[in-house]
N, C-alpha and C positions, 0 to 999 in steps of 0.2 A: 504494500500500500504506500502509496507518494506522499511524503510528509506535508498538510498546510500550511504556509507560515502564518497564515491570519490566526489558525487555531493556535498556535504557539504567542502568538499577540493578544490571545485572549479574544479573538474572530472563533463565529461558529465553524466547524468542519461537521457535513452532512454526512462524511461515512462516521465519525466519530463525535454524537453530541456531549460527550461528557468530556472530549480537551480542550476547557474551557480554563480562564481564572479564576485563582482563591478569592473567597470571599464572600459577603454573604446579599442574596435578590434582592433588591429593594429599592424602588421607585428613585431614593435617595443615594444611590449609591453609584458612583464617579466612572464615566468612562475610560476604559482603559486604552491607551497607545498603544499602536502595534511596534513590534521589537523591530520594523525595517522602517526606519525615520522618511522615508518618500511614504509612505501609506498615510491614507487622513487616519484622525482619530474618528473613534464611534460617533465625535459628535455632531458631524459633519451637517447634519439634518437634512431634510426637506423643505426647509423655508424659503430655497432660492428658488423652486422650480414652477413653473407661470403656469403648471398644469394642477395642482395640490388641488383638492376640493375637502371644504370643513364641514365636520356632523358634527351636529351639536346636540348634546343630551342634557332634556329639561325636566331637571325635578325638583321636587324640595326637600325632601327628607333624605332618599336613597336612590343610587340608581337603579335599583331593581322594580321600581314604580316610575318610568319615564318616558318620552316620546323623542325619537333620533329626527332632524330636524336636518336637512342636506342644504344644497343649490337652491337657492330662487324662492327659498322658509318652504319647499318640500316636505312634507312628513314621512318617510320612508319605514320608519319601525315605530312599535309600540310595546312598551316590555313592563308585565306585569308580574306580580309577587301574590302567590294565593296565601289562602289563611295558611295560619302558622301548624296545624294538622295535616297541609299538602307539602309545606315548603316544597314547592317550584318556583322555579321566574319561569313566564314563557315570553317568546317572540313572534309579535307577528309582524306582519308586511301591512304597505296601505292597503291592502283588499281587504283587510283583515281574517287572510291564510294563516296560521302557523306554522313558523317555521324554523321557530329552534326551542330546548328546554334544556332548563338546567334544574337537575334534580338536588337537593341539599342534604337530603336526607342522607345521614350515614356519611363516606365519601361522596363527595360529588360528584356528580355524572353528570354528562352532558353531551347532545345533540345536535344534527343539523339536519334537517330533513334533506333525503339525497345527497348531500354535501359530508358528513359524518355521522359513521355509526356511534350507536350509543356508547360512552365508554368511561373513565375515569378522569376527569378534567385535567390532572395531575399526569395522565399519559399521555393526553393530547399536548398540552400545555407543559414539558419535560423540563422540571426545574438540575440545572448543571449539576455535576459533581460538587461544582466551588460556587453555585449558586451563588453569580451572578449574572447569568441568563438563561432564557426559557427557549427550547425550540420548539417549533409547528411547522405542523405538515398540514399543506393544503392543496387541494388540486393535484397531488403528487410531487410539489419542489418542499423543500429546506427552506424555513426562515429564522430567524434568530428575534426574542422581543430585548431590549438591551436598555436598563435604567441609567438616564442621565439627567440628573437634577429633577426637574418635576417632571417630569417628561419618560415617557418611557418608547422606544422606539423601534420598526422593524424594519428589520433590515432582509435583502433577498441575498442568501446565501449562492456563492460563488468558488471557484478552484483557481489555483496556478497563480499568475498573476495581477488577475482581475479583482479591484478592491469590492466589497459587498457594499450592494446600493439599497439607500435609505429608500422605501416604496411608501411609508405611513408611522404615524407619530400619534400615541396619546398623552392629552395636556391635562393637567385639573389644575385650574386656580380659584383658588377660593370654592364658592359653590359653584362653578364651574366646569364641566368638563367638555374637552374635545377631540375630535377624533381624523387627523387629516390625512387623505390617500392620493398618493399620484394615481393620477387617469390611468396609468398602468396596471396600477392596485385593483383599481376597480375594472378597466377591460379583462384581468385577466381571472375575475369571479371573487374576489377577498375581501368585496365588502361584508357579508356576512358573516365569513370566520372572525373578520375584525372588532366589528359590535359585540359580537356573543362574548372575544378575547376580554375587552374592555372591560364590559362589565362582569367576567370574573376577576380581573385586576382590581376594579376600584368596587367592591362589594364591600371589603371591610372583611368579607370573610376566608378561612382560610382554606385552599385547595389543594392541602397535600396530606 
């Protein structure tokens, strides 16, 4: 197997998601430089690129009672939280389809309808060795979610010497939260996984 340097930089490597950096996941926790000083740092973002589009999720108490809010004040999702006997969140679409669940009970599980089978939120979402990143599998590629400052970020995992490109970024400030995807992100189907992501991140509660 062909060594990555990015995975040695503390970058995801997809045949190996655990050669990652010490230390511990957390929304607040510092990106790390890769060991070949031409490489950017993780924190490179997506804020320069003129394609980014922001979801914004409106609630007041939790996210798990909210409405995703896209381009042009679109409504795109609506994500609710049953009584405390069901604990689920579910997700629907504007037609008001469902089309994701996240079960609480016990370990979390969670789904995407046609998109992912039901599973262990913590397998979908695969906290590192040295947790300080999460990978996911979507559509079939490798991504990596990577905490930096309030911000947590994904990036599309790559090989050789192609540095891995930020595709989507979530923000929360204040009672705030957002959600923003390159046109890429979304051409290529990840809005979904990316909301269901989100609000397992900012739940408050724990998925492992």
């Amino acid at each position: 197997m062909a060594t990555n340097p990015y995975a040695q930089g503390g970058w995801f490597n997809p045949e190996n998601p655990n050669s990652l950096n010490n230390g511990p996941w957390t929304p607040a926790s510092p990106p790390q430089p890769s060991l070949f000083g031409a490489l950017p740092y993780a924190g490179a973002g997506i804020d320069a690129d003129p394609t980014t589009m922001r979801f914004v999720f409106n609630f007041n108490s939790t996210v798990l009672n909210s409405s995703v809010v896209g381009p042009r004040d679109r409504e795109y999702f609506t994500i609710m939280h049953n009584t405390p006997n069901r604990n689920n969140t579910l997700f629907r679409d504007a037609d008001g389809r469902s089309i994701a669940l996240i079960d609480w009970n016990g370990m979390p599980k969670v789904e995407i309808h046609a998109l992912l089978q039901r599973q262990n939120a913590s397998s979908w979402l695969t906290l590192s060795a040295d947790r300080r990143q999460r990978t996911m599998n979507a559509r079939g590629k490798w991504y990596a979610w990577v905490p930096e400052g309030n911000s947590v970020t994904l990036y599309e995992a790559t090989y050789a010497s192609t540095p891995p490109r930020p595709v989507g970024k979530i923000t929360r400030a204040g009672q705030s939260l957002y959600l923003d995807l390159t046109a890429k992100a979304i051409q290529v189907g990840l809005l979904e996984y990316c909301v269901v992501a989100t609000v397992l991140f900012q739940s408050g509660k724990d998925i492992d």
